[in-house]
C-alpha positions as CSV (number, residue, x, y, z in Angstrom):
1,X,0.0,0.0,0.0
2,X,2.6,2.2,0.8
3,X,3.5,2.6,-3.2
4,X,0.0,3.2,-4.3
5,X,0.6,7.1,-3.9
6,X,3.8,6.9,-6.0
7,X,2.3,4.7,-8.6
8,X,-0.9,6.8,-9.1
9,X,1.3,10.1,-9.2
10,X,3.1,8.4,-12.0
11,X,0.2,7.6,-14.0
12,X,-0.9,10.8,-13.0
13,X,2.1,12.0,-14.8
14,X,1.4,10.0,-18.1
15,X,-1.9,12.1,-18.2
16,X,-0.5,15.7,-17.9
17,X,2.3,14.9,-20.2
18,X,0.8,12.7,-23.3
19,X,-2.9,12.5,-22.0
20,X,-3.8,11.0,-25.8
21,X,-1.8,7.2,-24.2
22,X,-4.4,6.8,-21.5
23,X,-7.7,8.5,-23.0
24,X,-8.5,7.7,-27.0
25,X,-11.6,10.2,-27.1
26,X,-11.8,13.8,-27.6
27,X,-12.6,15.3,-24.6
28,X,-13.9,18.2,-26.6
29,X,-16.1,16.3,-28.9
30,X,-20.1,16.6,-27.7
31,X,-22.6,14.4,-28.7
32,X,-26.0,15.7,-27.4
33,X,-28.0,12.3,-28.5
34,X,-25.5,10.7,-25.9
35,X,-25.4,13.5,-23.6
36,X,-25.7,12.9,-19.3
37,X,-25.8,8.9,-20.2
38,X,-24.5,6.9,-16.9
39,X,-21.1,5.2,-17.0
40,X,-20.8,2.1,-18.7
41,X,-23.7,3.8,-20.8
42,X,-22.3,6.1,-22.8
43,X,-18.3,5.3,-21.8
44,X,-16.5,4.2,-19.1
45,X,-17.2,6.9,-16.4
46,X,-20.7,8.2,-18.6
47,X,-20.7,11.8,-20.0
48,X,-21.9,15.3,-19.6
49,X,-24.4,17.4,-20.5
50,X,-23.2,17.8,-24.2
51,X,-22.4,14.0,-24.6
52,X,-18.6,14.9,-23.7
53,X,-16.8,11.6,-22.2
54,X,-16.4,12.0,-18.5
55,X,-13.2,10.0,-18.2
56,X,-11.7,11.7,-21.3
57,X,-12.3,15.0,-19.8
58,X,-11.0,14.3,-16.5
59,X,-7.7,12.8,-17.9
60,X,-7.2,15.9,-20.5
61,X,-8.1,17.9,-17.5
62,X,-4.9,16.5,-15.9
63,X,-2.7,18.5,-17.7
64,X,-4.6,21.8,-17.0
65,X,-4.8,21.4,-13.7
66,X,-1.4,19.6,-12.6
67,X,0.0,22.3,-14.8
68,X,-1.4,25.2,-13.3
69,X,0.0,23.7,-9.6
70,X,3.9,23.2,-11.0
71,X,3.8,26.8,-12.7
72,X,2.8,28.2,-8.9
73,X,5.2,25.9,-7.1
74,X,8.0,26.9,-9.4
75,X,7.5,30.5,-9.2
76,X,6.5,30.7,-5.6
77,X,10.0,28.7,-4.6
78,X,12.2,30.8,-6.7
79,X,10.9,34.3,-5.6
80,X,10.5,32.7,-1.7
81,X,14.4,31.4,-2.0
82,X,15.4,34.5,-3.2
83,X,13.0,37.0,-0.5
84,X,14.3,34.7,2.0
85,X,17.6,34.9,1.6
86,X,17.4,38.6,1.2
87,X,16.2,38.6,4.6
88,X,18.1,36.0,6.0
89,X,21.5,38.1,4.8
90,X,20.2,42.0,5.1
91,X,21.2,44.5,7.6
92,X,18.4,44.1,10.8
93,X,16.1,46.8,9.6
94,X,15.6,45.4,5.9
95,X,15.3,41.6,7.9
96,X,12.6,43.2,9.9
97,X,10.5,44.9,7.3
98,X,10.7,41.6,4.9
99,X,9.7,39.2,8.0
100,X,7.2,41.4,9.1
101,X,5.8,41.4,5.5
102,X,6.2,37.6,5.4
103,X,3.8,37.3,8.9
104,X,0.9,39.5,7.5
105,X,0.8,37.8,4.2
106,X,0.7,34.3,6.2
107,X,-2.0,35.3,8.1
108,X,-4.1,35.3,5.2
109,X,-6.0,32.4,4.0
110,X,-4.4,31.4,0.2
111,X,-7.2,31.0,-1.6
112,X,-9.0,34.4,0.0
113,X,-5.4,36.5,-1.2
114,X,-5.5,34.7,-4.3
115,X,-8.9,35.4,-5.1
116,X,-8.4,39.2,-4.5
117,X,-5.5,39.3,-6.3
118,X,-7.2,38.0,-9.2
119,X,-9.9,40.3,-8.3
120,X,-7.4,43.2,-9.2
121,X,-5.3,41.8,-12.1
122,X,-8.5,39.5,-13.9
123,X,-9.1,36.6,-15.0
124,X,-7.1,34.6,-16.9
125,X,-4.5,31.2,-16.0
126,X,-1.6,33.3,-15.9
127,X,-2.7,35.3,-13.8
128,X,-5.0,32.8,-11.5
129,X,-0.4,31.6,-11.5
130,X,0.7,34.6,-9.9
131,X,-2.1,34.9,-7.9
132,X,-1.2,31.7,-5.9
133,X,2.1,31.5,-6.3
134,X,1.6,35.2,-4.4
135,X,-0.4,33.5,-1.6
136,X,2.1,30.9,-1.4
137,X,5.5,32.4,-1.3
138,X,6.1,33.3,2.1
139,X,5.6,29.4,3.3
140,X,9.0,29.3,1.5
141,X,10.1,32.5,2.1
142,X,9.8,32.2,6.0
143,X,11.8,29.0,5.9
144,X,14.5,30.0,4.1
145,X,14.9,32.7,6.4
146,X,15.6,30.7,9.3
147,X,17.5,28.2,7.4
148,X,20.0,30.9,6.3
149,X,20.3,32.4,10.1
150,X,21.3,28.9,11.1
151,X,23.8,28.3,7.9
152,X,25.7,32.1,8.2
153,X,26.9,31.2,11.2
154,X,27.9,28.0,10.6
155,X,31.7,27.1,11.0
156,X,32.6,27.1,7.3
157,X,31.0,30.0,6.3
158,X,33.2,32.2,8.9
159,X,36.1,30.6,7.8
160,X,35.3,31.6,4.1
161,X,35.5,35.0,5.5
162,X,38.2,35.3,6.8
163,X,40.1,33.6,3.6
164,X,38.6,36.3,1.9
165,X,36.2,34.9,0.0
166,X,33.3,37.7,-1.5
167,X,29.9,37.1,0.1
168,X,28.3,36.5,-3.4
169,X,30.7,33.7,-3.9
170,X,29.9,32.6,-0.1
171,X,26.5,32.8,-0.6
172,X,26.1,30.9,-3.7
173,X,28.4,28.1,-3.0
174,X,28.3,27.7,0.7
175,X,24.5,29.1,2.1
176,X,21.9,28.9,-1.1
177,X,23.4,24.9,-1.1
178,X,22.4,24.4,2.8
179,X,19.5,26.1,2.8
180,X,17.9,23.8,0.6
181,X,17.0,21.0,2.2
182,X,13.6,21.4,3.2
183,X,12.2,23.1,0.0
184,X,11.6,19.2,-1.6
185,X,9.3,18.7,1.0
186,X,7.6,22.1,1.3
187,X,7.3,21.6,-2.8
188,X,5.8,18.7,-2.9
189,X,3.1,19.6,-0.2
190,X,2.2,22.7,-2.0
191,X,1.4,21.5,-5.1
192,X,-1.5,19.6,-3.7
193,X,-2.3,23.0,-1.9
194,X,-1.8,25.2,-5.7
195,X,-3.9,22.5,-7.5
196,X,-6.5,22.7,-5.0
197,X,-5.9,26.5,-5.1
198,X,-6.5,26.2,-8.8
199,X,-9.3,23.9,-8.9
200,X,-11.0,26.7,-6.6
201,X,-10.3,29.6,-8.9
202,X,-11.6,28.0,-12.0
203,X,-14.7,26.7,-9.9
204,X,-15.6,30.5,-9.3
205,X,-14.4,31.3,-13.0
206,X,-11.3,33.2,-13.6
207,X,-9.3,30.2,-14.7
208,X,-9.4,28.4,-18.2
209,X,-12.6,29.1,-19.4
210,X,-15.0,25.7,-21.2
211,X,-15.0,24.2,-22.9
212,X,-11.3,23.6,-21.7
213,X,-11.1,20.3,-19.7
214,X,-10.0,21.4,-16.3
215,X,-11.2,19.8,-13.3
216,X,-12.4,23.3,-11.6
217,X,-14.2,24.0,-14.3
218,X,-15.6,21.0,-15.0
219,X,-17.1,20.8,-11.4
220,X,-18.8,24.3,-12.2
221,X,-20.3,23.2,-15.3
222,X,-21.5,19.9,-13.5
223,X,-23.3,21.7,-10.3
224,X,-26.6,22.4,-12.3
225,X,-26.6,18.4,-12.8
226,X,-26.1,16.8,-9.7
227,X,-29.8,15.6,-9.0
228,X,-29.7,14.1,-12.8
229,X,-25.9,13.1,-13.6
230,X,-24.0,13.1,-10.5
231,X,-21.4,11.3,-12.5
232,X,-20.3,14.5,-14.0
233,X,-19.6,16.4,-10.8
234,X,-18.0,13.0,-8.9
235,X,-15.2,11.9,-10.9
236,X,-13.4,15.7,-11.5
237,X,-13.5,15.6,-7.6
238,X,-12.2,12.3,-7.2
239,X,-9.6,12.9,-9.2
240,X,-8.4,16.3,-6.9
241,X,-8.8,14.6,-4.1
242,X,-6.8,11.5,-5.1
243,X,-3.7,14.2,-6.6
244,X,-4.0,16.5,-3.3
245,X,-4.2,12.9,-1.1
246,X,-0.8,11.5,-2.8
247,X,0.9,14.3,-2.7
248,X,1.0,14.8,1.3
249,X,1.1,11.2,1.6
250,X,4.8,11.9,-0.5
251,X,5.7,15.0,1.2
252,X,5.2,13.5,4.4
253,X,7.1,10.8,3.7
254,X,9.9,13.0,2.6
255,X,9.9,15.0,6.2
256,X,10.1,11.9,7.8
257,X,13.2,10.9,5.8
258,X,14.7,14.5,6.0
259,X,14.3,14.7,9.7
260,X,15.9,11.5,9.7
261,X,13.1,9.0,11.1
262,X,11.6,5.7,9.7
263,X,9.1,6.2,7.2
């Protein structure tokens, strides 16, 4: 049991990178004689209200969604590394203003600062991107923070000093190395979070817009159809829940390997 997480992230995988191996039909291809038939009906997991197939949808939708969640992660790691190691290295009263900064925007719920930050820039994916990755970068930035306090006073980055070495050159090869460590597991963990963040945004609108197979957006067009076809609204969530399950299940993991106890 304790590979199922791994193996359905891989196949999970397979779906956002070649989604036409695992689903033959066109997700986009309606068929309103077959439309809101059951599954095993009208396909494996039934279809929607324009005769779309369900699974086909939900596996395309892979890619958007999955997507969406690695485009946040990446950006929010590289600006938190980078905001947290400005802080971690600046004189006191820059250190102050950045944490201080850091604190307020934690306080916040992600999904509420996301949403007004999409609220003020619009809709659109790229933008629902820099929205979370917004929301999200001081979880990084607040560790790297402490991680570089603990690594600048480490033993071989005074010596460094005193052989003269320039603190870019310290800081590149000695600190931005050793502050590292915990960012695979913070990664991984926020990617359920940004999908789930995503998911949200294109619920409400303001991410890919239908007939684009996202599983957001394929939840909102499914809520009018719940009494009739509750097939359409089920398997989208299943399948967030699943990604957003697996992924703590691996980040966890990873913790527990990082901190250096049985997994």
């Amino acid at each position: 049991m304790r590979y199922v997480p791994v193996a359905f992230l891989v196949l999970l995988a397979v779906a956002v990178a070649a989604p036409g191996l695992v689903a033959v039909a066109d997700p986009l291809a309606a068929d309103p004689a077959g439309a809101l038939a059951p599954p095993g009906g009208g396909g494996l997991l039934g279809t929607d209200h324009l005769g779309r197939d369900v699974l086909a949808r939900v596996i395309h939708g892979a890619r958007h969604s999955v997507s969406i969640g690695v485009a946040v992660t990446v950006l929010a790691v590289s600006c938190g590394v980078l905001l947290g190691l400005a802080a971690g290295l600046s004189p006191k009263w820059l250190d102050e203003a950045l944490a201080r900064a850091f604190d307020v925007l934690s306080t916040l719920p992600e999904l509420l600062l996301a949403l007004l930050i999409v609220a003020i820039t619009g809709p659109g994916t790229g933008n629902v991107i820099l929205a979370i990755a917004a929301a999200q970068l001081p979880n990084y930035a607040r560790v790297i923070r402490a991680q570089t306090f603990v690594v600048r006073r480490a033993g071989y980055v005074e010596q460094a000093l005193t052989f003269g070495r320039s603190r870019w050159a310290i800081t590149a090869r000695h600190v931005l190395p050793n502050v590292l460590g915990p960012i695979p597991v913070l990664a991984t963990i926020g990617l359920g979070q940004a999908v789930i963040a995503g998911s949200g945004l294109s619920f409400l609108g303001m991410g890919p817009q239908p007939p684009a197979a996202e599983w957001g957006a394929m939840l909102a067009e499914a809520r009018n159809y719940l009494r009739v076809a509750w097939w359409e609204a089920l398997f989208p969530g299943v399948a967030i829940t699943l990604t957003v399950v697996c992924l703590t299940v691996v980040g966890r993991r990873l913790q527990r390997r990082f901190e250096g106890r049985t997994p």
